[in-house]
C-alpha positions in Angstrom: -44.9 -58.3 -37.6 -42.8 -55.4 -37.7 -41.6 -54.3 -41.1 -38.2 -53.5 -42.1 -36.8 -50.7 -43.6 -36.5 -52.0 -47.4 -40.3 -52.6 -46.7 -40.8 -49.1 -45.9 -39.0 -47.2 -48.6 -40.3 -47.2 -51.8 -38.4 -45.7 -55.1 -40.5 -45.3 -58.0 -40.5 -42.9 -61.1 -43.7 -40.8 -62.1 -44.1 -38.0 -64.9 -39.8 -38.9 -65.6 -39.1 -37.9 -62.0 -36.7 -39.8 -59.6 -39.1 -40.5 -56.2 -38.8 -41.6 -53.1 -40.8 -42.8 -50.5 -39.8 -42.9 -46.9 -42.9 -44.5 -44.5 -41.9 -43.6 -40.9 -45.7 -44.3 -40.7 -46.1 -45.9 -36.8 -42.5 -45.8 -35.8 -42.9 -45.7 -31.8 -39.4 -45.0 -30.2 -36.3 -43.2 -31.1 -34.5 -46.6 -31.9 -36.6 -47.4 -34.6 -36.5 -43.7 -35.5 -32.6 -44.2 -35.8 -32.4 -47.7 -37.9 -34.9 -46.3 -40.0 -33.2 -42.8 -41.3 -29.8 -44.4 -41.1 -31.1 -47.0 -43.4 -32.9 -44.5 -45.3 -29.4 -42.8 -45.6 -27.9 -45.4 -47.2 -30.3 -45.3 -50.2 -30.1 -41.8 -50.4 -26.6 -41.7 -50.8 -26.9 -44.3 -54.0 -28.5 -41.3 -55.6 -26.5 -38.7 -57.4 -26.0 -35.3 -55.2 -27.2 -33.5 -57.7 -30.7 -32.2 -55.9 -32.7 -34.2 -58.5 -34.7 -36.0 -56.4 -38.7 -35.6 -55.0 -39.0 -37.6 -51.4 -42.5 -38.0 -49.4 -41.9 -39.0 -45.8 -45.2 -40.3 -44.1 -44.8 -40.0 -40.7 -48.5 -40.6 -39.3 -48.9 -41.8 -36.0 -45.3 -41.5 -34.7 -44.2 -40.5 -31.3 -42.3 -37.7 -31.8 -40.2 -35.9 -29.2 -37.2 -34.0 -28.7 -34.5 -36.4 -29.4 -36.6 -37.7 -32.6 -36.5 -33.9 -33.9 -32.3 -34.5 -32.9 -33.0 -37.4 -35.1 -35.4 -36.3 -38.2 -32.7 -32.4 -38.1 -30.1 -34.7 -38.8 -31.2 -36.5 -41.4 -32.4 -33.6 -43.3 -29.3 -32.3 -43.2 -27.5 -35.4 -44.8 -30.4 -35.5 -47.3 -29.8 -31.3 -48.3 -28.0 -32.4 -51.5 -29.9 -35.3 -52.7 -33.3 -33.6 -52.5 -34.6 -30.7 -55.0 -38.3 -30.5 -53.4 -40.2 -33.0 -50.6 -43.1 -33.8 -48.9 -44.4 -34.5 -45.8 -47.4 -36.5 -45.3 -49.4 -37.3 -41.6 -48.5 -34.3 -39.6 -51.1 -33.3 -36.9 -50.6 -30.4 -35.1 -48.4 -30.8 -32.7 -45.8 -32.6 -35.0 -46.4 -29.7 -37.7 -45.1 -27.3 -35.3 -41.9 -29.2 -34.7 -41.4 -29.8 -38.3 -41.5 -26.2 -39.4 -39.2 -25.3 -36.7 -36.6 -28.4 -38.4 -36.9 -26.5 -41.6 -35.9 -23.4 -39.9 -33.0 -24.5 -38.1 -32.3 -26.6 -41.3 -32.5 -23.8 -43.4 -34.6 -26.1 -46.0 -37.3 -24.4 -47.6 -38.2 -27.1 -49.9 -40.8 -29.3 -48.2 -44.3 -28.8 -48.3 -47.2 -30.4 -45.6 -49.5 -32.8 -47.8 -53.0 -34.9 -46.5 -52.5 -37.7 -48.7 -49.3 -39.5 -50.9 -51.6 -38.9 -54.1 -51.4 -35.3 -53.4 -47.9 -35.1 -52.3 -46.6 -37.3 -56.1 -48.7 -35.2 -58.2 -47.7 -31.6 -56.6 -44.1 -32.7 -56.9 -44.6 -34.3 -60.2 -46.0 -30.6 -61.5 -42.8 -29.1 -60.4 
C-alpha cells in the first residue's frame, strides 16, 4: 500500500531543535514527486520564516530526471526561508550530481549529503 504524505513526513524535536523529516524514499514518477513536495509545502509553511528549522529529505531509490530536478529546484526555493541547515540522505551518484547542481542554481549552501538519518539529526543537532 502506497503511503501518503502525512505518513512520510515526520516533525520531531532533538537537542531543543525544530526537525523535519521529508521521506521521498521510493517515489517512482514526477506525480507523486509533485503531491509529495506540494504537501510537504503546506507543513512547511506552518513554520515560522524565520530559518529555524533543520530538514532531512531521504530520497533513496527515486527516479529522478529532469522535470523531478524542475520539481525538487522549486521546492527548495519555497523552503529558502523556513530552513537554517538540511540534509540529504540516499543520494547515489548520479542523483548527487543533480543535486549539487540544484544547490547551485538555488543558491543554497546549506545542505549537506549524509549515509544514514542518525547521522544527518546528530550533525544538524551539533549545529
Amino acid at each position: 500500500m502506497e503511503r501518503g504524505i502525512t505518513e512520510r513526513i515526520e516533525q520531531f524535536e532533538h537537542k531543543g531543535k525544530r526537525f523535519i523529516y521529508f521521506d521521498l524514499s521510493g517515489l517512482q514518477n514526477n506525480v507523486q514527486f509533485k503531491e509529495m513536495t506540494e504537501g510537504a509545502k503546506k507543513i512547511i509553511a506552518e513554520y515560522p520564516p524565520d530559518g529555524s528549522s533543520f530538514s532531512i529529505t531521504n530520497i533513496e531509490g527515486v527516479i529522478y530526471d529532469t522535470e523531478t530536478k524542475n520539481i525538487v529546484s522549486a521546492w527548495m526555493e519555497f523552503n529558502r526561508p523556513y530552513i537554517k541547515q538540511g540534509a540529504v540522505i540516499g543520494l547515489d551518484g548520479i542523483k548527487r550530481i543533480m543535486v549539487n547542481s540544484i544547490l547551485k542554481m538555488s543558491g543554497r549552501n546549506n545542505m549537506k549529503f549524509f549515509r544514514t538519518r542518525e547521522e544527518a539529526v546528530e550533525w544538524l543537532a551539533a549545529l
